[in-house]
C-alpha positions as CSV (number, residue, x, y, z in Angstrom):
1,X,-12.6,-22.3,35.0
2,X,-11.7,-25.4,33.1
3,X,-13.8,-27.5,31.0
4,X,-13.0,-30.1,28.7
5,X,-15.0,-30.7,25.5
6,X,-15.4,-34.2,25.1
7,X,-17.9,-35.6,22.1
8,X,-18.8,-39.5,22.2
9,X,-17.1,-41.9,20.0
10,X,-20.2,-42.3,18.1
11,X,-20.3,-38.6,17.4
12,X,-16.9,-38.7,16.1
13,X,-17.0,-41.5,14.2
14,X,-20.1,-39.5,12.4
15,X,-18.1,-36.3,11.9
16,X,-15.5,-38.0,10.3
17,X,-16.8,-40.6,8.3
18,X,-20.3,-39.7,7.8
19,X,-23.6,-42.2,7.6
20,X,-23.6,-41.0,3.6
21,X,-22.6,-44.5,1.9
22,X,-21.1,-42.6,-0.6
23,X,-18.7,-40.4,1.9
24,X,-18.4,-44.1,3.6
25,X,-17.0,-45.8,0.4
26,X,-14.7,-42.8,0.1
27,X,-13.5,-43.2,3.3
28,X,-12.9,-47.6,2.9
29,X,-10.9,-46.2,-0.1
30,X,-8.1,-44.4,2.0
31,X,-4.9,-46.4,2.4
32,X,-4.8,-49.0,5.3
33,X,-2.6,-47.1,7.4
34,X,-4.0,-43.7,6.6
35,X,-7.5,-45.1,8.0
36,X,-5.8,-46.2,11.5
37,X,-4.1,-43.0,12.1
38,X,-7.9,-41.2,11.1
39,X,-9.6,-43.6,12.9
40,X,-7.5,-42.2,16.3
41,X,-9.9,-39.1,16.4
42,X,-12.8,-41.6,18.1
43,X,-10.5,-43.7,20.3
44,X,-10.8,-42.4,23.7
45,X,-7.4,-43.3,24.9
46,X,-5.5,-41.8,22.1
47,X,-2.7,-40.4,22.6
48,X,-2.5,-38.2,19.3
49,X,-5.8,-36.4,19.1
50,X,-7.5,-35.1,22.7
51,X,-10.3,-33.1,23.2
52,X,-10.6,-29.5,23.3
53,X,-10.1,-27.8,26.4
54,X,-11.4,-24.0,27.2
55,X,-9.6,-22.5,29.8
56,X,-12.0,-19.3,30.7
57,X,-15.2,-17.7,29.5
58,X,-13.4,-15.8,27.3
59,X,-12.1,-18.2,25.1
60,X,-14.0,-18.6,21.6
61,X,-16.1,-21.4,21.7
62,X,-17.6,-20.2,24.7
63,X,-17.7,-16.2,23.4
64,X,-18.2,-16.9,19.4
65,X,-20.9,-20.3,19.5
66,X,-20.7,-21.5,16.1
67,X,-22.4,-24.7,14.3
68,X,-20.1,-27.5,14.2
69,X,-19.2,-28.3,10.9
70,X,-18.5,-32.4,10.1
71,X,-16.9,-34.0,7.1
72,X,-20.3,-34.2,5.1
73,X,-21.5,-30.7,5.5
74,X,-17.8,-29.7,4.3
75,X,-17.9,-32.1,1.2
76,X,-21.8,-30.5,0.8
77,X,-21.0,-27.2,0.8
78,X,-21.8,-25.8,-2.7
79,X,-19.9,-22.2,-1.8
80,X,-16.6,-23.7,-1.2
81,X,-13.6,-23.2,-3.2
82,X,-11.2,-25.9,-4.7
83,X,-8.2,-26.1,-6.5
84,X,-8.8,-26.9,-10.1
85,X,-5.8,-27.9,-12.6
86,X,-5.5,-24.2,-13.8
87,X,-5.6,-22.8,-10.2
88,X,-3.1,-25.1,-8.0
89,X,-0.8,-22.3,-6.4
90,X,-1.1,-20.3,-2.7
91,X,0.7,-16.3,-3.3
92,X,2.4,-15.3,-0.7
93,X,2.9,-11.6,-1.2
94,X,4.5,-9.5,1.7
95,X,4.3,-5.6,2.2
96,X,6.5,-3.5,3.8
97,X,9.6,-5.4,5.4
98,X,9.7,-8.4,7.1
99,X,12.7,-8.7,9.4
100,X,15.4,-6.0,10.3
101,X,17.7,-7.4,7.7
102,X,17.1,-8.5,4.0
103,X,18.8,-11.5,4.8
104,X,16.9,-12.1,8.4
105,X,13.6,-11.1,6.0
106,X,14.3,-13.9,3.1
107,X,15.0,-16.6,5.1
108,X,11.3,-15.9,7.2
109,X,9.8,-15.8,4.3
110,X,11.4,-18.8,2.4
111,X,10.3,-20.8,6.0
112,X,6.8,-20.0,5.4
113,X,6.6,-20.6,1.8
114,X,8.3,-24.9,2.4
115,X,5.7,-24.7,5.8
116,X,2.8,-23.5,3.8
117,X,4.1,-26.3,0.7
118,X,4.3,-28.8,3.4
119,X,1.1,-28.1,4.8
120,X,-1.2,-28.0,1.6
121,X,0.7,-31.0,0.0
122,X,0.2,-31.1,-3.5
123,X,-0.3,-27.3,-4.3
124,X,2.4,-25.2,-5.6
125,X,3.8,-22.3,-2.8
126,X,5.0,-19.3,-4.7
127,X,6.2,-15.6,-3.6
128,X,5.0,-12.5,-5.1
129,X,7.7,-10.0,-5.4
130,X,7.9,-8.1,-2.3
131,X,6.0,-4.7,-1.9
132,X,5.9,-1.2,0.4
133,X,3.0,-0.4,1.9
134,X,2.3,2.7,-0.5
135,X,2.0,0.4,-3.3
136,X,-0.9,-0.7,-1.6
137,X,-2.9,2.9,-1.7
138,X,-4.7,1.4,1.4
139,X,-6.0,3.9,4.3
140,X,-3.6,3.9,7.8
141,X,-4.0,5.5,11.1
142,X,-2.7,5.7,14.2
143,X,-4.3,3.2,17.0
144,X,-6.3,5.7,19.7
145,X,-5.4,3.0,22.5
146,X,-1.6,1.1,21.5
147,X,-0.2,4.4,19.8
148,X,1.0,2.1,16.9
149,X,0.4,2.6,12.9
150,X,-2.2,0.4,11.1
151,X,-3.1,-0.4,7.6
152,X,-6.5,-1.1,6.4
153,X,-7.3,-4.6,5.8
154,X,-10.1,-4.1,3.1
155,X,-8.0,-2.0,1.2
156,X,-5.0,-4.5,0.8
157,X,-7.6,-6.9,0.2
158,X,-8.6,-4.8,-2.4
159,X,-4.8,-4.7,-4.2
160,X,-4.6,-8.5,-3.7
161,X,-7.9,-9.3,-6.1
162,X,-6.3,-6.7,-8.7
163,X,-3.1,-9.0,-8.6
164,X,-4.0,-12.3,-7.9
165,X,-2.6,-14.7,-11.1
166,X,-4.1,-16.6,-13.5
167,X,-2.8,-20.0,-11.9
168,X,-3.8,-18.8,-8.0
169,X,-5.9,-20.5,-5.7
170,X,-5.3,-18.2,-3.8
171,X,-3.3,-14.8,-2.8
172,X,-2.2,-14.0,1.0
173,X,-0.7,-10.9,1.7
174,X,1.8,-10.7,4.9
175,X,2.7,-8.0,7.0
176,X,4.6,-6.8,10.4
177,X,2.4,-3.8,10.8
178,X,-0.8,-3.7,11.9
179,X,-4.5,-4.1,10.9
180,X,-8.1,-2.3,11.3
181,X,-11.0,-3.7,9.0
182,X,-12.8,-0.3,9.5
183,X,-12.5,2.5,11.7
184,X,-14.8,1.9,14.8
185,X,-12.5,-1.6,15.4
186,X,-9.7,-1.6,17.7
187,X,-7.3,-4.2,15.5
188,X,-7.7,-7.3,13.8
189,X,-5.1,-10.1,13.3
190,X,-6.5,-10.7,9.7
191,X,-9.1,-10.9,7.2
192,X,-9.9,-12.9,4.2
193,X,-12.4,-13.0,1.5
194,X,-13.1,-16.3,0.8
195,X,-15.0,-15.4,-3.0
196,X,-12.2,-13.9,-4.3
197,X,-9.7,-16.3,-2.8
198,X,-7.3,-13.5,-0.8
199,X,-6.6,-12.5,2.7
200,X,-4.2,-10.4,4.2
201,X,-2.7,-11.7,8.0
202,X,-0.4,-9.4,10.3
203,X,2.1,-10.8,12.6
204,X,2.8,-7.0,14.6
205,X,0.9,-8.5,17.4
206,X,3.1,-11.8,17.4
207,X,6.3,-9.7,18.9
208,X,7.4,-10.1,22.4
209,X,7.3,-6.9,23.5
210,X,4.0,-5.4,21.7
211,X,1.8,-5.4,25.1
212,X,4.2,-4.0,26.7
213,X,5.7,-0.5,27.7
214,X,8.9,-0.9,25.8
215,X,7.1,-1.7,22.5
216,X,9.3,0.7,19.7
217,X,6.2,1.0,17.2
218,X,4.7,3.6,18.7
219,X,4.1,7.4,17.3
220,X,3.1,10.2,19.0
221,X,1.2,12.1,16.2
222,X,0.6,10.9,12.6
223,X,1.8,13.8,10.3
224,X,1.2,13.3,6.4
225,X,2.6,16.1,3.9
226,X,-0.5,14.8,1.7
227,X,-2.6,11.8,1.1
228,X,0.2,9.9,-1.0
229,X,2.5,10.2,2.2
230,X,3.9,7.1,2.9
231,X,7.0,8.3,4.3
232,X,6.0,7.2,7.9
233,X,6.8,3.7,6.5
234,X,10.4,4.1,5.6
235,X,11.6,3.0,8.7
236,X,9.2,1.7,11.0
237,X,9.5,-0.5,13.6
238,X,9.7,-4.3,13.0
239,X,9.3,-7.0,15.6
240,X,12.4,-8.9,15.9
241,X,12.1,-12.8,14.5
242,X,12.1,-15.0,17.5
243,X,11.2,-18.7,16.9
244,X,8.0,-17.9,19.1
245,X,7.1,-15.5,16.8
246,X,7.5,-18.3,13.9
247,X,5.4,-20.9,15.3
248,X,3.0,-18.0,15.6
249,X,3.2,-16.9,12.2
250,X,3.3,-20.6,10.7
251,X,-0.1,-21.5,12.7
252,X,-1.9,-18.3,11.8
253,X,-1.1,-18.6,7.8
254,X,-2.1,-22.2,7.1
255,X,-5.2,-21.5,9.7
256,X,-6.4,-18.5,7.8
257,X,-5.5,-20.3,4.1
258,X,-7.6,-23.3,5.5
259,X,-10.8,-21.0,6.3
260,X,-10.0,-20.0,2.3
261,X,-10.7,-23.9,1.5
262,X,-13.7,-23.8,3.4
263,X,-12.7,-25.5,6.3
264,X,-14.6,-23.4,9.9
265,X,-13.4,-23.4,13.3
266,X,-13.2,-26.9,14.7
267,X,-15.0,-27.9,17.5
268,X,-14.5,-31.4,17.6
269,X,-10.9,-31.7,19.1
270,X,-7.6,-30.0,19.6
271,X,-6.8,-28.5,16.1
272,X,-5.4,-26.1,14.3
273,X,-8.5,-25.3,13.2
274,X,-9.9,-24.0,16.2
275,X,-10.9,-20.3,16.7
276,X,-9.0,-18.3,19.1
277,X,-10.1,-15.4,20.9
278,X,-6.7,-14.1,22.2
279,X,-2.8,-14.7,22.1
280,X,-3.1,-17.0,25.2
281,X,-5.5,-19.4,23.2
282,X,-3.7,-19.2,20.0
283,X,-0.5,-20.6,21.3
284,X,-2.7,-23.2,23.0
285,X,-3.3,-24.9,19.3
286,X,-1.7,-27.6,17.7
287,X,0.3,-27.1,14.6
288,X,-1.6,-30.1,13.4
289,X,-5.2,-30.8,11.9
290,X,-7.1,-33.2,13.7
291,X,-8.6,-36.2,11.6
292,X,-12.0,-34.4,10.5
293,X,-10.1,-31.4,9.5
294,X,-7.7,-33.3,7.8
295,X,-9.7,-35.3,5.8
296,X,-11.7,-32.1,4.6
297,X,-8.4,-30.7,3.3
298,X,-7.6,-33.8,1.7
299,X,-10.4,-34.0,-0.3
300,X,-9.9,-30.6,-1.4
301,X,-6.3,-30.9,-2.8
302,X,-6.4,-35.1,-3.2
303,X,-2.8,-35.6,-1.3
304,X,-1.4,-39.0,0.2
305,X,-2.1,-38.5,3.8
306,X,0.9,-40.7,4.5
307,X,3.3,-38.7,2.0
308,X,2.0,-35.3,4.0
309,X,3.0,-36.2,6.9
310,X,6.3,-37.2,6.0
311,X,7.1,-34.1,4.1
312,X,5.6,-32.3,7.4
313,X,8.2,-34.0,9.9
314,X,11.0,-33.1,7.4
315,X,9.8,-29.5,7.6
316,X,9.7,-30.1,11.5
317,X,12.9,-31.5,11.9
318,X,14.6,-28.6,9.9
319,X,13.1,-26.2,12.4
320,X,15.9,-25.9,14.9
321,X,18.3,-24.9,11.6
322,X,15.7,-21.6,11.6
323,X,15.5,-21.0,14.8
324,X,19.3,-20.6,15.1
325,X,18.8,-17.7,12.2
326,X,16.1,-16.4,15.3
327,X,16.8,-13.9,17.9
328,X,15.9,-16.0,21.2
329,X,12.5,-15.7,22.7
330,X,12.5,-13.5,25.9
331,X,10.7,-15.9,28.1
């Protein structure tokens, strides 16, 4: 099965610009240049922003049907959080280790702090010291099916409020092991709380080889001396850093930080911003924001969409430098 979504041009233009003279005034305001690259989202023919396409039944649109959400409903929304002059910096706090290697950990970590600063223009990217995962407190059990050790997402959550600074927007923990949100769910790849402005994201998942019978993360029987045992930790298995498992990581942050913003899944065209039911689908998404999306995060932080996009193709172009750091994927 294959179908494209394809909205009209009329449809588009509405999602974008809106029929609200005010949000149309807003929108005459934007720089000459920044209104023909927006304006791309409702030209059929363009060649920068296509149309979504679903590849089987089990991909989310089809398997999660949501309300679309358009420019105007975003600017309406009365729930959604914005940056404010006291409250202009994302926290990146990681738990446990990142990479095999301090060195192999920093430089992942530094990546995804310039991404993350490149992506939300305009906001300050800063890294909370690192922490174990007994710092934490949180829950963790043994996965009945994958035989690997998870940490419990609510609880981190939890340990992020208690820490978030006085200048955050936000606070986003990171993590190489994996997640369950309660006990009667299998895993999830993240969850966020978008009232108190945290969220906590695993990449365990992102690895080559976690689907597979060679995966090193597994343990046969979870023993715990006592319920301040965290000893299981010390040396558990880490993914190794391929550039696949990068772009992965990259895409999932600034998704997750844009649902924080208030931005939903997109339905309108191929985006970053669209949900993604399983690995296959999330690799299928752009790194980029379509137009709609865009202009929702640019009202929320107020960046030069031109001056974005420049600081994103430097980030871009300093890519292959990572990548060398990167073990090579195994495809």
């Amino acid at each position: 099965m294959m179908q494209i979504v394809r909205h009209s041009e009329q449809t588009l233009r509405t999602a974008l610009i809106s029929k609200n003279p005010k949000l149309v005034s807003q929108y005459e305001k934007l720089d000459v240049r920044e209104q023909r690259l927006m304006n791309e989202a409702f030209q059929p023919a363009s060649e920068l922003f296509g149309p979504i396409t679903l590849h089987s039944r089990s991909d989310w649109i089809t398997s999660h049907p949501e309300a679309p959400q358009d420019f105007e409903e975003f600017f309406s929304d009365p729930y959604r959080k914005t940056p404010s002059p006291e409250r202009r910096s994302i926290y990146i706090q990681s738990i446990g280790a990142l990479g095999n290697t301090r060195v192999i950990s920093e430089e992942y970590i530094k990546w995804l702090k310039g991404y993350c600063e490149a992506f939300f223009y305009g906001l300050t990217v800063k890294l909370l010291d690192p922490v174990s995962v007994s710092a934490t407190r949180c829950s963790f059990r043994v996965n009945d099916h994958t035989q690997n050790l998870q940490i419990h997402a609510g609880h981190i959550l939890k340990f992020l409020k208690k820490k978030k600074p006085e200048d955050a927007f936000c606070v986003v923990g990171i993590t190489m092991i994996d997640l369950y949100p309660r006990d009667s769910w299998n895993f999830v790849f993240g969850q966020a709380s978008l009232t108190d402005g945290v969220g906590i994201f695993s990449f365990a998942r992102y690895g080559k080889d976690f689907y597979t019978s060679r995966y090193e993360g597994k343990v046969k029987k979870l023993q715990r001396k006592s319920s301040d045992d965290y000893s299981i930790f010390d040396n558990y298995y880490i993914p190794e850093i391929t550039s696949v498992l990068l772009l992965r990581s990259c895409k999932t942050l600034t998704h997750e930080i844009g649902h924080i913003f208030g931005l939903r899944h997109c339905q309108w065209l191929a985006c970053l911003m669209q949900g993604s039911n399983h690995l296959e689908e999330a690799d299928r998404r752009p790194l980029n924001l379509c137009p709609i999306c865009l202009r929702k995060l640019q009202c929320a932080i107020g960046f030069s969409i031109v001056e974005r996009y420049k600081v994103m193709e430097r980030v871009q172009q300093d890519w292959a430098a990572v990548v060398r750091l990167c073990v090579p994927p195994a495809f």
